[in-house]
C-alpha positions as CSV (number, residue, x, y, z in Angstrom):
1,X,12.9,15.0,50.7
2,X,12.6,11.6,52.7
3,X,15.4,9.3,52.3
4,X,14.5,6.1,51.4
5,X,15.1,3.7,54.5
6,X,16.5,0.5,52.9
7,X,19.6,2.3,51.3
8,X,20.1,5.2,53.7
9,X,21.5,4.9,57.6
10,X,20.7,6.5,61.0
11,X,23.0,8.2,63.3
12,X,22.7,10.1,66.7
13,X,24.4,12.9,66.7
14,X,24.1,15.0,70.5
15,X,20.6,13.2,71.0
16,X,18.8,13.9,67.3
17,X,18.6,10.9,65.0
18,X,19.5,11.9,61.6
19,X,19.3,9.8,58.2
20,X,21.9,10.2,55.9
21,X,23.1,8.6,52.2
22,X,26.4,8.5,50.2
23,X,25.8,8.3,46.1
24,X,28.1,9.2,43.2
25,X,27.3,11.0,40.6
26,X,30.0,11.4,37.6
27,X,32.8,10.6,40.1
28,X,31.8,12.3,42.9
29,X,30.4,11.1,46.4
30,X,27.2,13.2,47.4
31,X,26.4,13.0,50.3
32,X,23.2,13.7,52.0
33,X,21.5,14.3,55.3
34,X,18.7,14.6,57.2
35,X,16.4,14.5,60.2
36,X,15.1,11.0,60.7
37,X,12.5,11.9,62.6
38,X,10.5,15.1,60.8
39,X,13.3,15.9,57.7
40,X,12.9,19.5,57.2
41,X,15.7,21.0,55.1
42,X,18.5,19.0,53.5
43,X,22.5,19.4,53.8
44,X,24.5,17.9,51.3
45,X,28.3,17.6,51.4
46,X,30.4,17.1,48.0
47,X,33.6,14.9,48.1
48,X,36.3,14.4,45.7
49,X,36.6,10.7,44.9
50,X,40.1,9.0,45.6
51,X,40.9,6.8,43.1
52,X,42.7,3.7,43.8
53,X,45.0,1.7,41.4
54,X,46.8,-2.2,41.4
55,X,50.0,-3.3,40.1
56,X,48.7,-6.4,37.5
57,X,50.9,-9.4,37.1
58,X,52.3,-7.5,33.9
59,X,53.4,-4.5,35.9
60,X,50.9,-2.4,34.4
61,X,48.3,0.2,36.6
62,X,44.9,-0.2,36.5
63,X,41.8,1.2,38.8
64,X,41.1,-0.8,41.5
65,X,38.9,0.6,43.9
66,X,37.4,3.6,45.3
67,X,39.7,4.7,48.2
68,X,37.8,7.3,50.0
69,X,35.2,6.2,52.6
70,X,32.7,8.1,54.0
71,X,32.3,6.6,57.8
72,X,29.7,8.0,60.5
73,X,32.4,10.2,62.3
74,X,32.5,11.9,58.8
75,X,29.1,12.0,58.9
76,X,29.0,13.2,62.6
77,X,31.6,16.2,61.5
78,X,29.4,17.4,58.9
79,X,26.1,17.6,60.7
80,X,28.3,20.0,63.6
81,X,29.4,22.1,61.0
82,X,26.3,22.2,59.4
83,X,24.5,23.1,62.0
84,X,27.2,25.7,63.0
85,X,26.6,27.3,59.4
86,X,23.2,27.7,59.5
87,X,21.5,24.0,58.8
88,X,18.0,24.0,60.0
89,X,17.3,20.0,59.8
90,X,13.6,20.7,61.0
91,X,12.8,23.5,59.2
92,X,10.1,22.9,56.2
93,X,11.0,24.6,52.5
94,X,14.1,25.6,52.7
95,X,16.8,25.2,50.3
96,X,19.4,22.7,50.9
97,X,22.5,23.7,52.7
98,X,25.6,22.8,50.4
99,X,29.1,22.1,51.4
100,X,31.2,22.1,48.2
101,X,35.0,20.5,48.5
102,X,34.4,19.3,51.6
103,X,38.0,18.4,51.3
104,X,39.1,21.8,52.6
105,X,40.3,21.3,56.3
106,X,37.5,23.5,58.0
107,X,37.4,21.3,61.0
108,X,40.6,20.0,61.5
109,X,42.6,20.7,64.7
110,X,45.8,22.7,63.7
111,X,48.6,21.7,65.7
112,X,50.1,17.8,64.9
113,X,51.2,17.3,68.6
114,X,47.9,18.2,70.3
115,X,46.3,15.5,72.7
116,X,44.3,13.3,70.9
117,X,44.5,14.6,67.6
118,X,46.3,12.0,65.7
119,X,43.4,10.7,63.5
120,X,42.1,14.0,62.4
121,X,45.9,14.9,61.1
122,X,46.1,11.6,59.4
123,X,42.6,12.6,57.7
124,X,44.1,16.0,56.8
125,X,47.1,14.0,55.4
126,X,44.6,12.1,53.1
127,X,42.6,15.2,52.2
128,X,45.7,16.7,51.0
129,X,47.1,14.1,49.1
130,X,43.8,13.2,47.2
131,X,44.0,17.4,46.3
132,X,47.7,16.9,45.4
133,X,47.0,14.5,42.8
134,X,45.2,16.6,40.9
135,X,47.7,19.6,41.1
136,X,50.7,17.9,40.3
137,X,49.1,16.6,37.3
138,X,48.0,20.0,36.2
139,X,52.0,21.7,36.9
140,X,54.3,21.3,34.4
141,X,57.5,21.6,36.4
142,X,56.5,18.2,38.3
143,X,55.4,16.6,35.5
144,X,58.8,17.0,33.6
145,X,60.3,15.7,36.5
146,X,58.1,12.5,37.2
147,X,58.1,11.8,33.7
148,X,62.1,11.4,33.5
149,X,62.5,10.1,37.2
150,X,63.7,6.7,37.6
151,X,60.7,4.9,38.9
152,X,59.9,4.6,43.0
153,X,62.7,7.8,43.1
154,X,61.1,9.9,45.6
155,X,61.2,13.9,45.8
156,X,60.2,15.5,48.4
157,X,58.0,18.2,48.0
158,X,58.8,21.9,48.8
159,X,56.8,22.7,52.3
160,X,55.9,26.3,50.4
161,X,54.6,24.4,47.2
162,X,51.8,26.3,46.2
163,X,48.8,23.4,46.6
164,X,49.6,23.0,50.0
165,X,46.7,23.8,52.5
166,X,47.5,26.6,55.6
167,X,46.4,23.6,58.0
168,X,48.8,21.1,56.4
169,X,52.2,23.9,56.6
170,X,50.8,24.5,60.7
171,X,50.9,20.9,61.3
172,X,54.5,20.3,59.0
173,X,52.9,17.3,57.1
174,X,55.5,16.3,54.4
175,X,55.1,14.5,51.5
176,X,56.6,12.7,48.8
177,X,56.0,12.1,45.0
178,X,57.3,9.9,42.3
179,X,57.1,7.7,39.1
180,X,55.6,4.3,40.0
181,X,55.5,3.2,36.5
182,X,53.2,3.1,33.5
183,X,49.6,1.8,32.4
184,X,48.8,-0.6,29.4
185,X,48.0,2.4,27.5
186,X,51.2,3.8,28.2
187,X,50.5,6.5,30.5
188,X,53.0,7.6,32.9
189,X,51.4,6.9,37.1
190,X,52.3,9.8,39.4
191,X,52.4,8.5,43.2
192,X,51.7,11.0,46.1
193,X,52.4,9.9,49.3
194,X,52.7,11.0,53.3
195,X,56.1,11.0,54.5
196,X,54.1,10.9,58.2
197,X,51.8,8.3,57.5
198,X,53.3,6.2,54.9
199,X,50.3,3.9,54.2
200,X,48.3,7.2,52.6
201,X,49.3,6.7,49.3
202,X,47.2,7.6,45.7
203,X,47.8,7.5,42.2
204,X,47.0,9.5,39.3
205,X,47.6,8.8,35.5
206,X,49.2,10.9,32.8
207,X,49.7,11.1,29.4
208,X,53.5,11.9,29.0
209,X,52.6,13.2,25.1
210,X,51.1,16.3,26.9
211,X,53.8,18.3,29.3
């Protein structure tokens, strides 16, 4: 497989030039990588999207824009790990190496106070509250509760709730969730939030005829 040049980027990553392209495919962000130079076998890495909403004029939610963002020191992450798990860039007909939920916190740094670690933590932060908008949707003991809270009320969630990753406990992220009001269709929008960094924020929608 050879990227195609116009669409894709380069990066440098200890000396090797590699190629690499972010697409989506039914929601998800793909992305791909490869040696620039002589591409041998491919490593793809699978993200969850996070789904952004805005407030209209009328109150009501509605998507707004794509939230996650896959930068070069994401890229730069991947290719270590890759190449740590067995990724042979150069090497001709091999099957691509996959990296499914690459939300998991495999590379993270575990301790919140270490020197230097402060944007990786806030990464894990957003990592876990893109994962926690999907669990809370699914548990019906939140969902009761958002769906009857008074809206912008915030709970605080449990630090043993069961979603939480082991990284996020070692590090004592906290976060918050609440009602932050309803789409045009009437759906109820749960908001997760980081009580440590307070600007990562997502949204999910739910129905409230279903609990």
């Amino acid at each position: 497989m050879v990227l195609p040049r116009k669409k894709s980027r380069m990066l440098i990553v200890d000396e090797t030039k590699y190629r690499w392209l972010v697409s989506v495919h039914h929601g998800q962000l793909n992305l791909t990588v490869e040696s620039n130079d002589d591409p041998g076998q491919i490593l793809q890495a699978f993200f969850e999207p996070h789904d952004r909403f805005k407030r209209q004029t009328d109150g009501k939610w509605s998507f707004h824009r794509q939230g996650r963002s896959i930068t070069p020191d994401v890229v730069t992450q991947i290719v270590h790990h890759g190449l740590a798990n067995g990724w042979k860039p150069f090497s001709k007909g091999q099957k691509p190496i996959e990296i499914h939920a690459w939300d998991t916190d495999a590379i993270v740094p575990a301790s919140i106070n270490a020197e230097g670690d402060g944007v990786a933590i806030k990464d894990l932060a957003i990592d876990q509250v893109g994962d926690l908008r999907f669990d809370l949707s699914l548990d019906p003991h939140w969902r009761k509760i958002l769906f009857n809270a008074s809206q912008f009320q915030r709970f605080p969630l449990p630090d043993n709730y069961c979603a939480l990753s082991d990284r996020v406990r070692e590090c004592k992220l906290r976060f918050a969730v609440f009602n932050a009001g309803w789409t045009e269709c009437g759906f109820v929008v749960f908001g997760i939030e980081s009580v440590d960094f307070p600007d990562v924020v997502m949204y999910t929608t739910n129905n409230p005829t279903i609990v």
